[in-house]
N, C-alpha and C positions, 0 to 999 in steps of 0.2 A: 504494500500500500504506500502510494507515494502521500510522504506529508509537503504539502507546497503552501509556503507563506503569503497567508494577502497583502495584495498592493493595496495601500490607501491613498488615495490620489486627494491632497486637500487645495483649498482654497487661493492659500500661500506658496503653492510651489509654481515657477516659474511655466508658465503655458507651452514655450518652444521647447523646453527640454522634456516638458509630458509628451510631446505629441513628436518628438525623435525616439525616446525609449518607448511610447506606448500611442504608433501608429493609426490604431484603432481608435481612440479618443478623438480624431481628428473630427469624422462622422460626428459624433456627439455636438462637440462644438459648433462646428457646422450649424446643425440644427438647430441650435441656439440663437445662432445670429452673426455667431464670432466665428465671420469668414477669412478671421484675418490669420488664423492659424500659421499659412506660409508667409508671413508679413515680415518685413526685417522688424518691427515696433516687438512682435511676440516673442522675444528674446532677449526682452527689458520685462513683461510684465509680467505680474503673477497672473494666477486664471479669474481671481479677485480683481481683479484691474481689469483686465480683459472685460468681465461683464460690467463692472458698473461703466465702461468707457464705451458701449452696446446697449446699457441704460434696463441693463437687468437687473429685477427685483433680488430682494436678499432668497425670499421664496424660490423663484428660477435658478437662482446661483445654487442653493440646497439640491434641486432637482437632476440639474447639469450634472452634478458630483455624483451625488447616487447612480445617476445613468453611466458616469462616466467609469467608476467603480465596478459596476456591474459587468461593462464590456471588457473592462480589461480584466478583471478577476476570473468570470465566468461565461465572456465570449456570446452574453447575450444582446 
C-alpha cells in the first residue's frame, strides 16, 4: 500500500511556481478568471493576489483552493 502525502496548495504560495510543479491547477485557475496563469506578473504573486487582482471574493478564493487541492491530490 502506497502511503502518499497530500499536497496542500494555500493561498500564500506563489501562483507561477503552483502551476510549474502542479500543471493541473492551471484549468482551475483558469476557470476562475485568472487567465493570467502564463503571465510574466504570476511569478510575483501569490494565488491570494492573483484573485483579489481578478476581484474575487474571499468565498471564491476558499472555493478555487478546495478545487484546486482536489485536482492535484486526487486528479479530480
Amino acid at each position: 500500500m502506497e502511503n502518499k502525502t497530500e499536497i496542500k496548495i494555500t493561498k500564500d504560495m506563489n501562483l507561477g511556481e503552483v502551476v510549474f510543479k502542479y500543471p493541473e491547477a492551471a484549468e482551475v485557475l483558469t476557470d476562475y478568471g485568472l487567465s493570467c496563469v502564463g503571465c510574466f506578473a504570476s511569478s510575483f504573486d501569490t494565488i491570494e493576489q492573483g484573485a483579489k487582482i481578478h476581484e474575487l471574493s474571499d468565498e471564491e478564493l476558499d472555493d478555487m483552493l478546495e478545487r484546486i487541492n482536489e485536482v492535484v491530490n486526487f486528479g479530480e
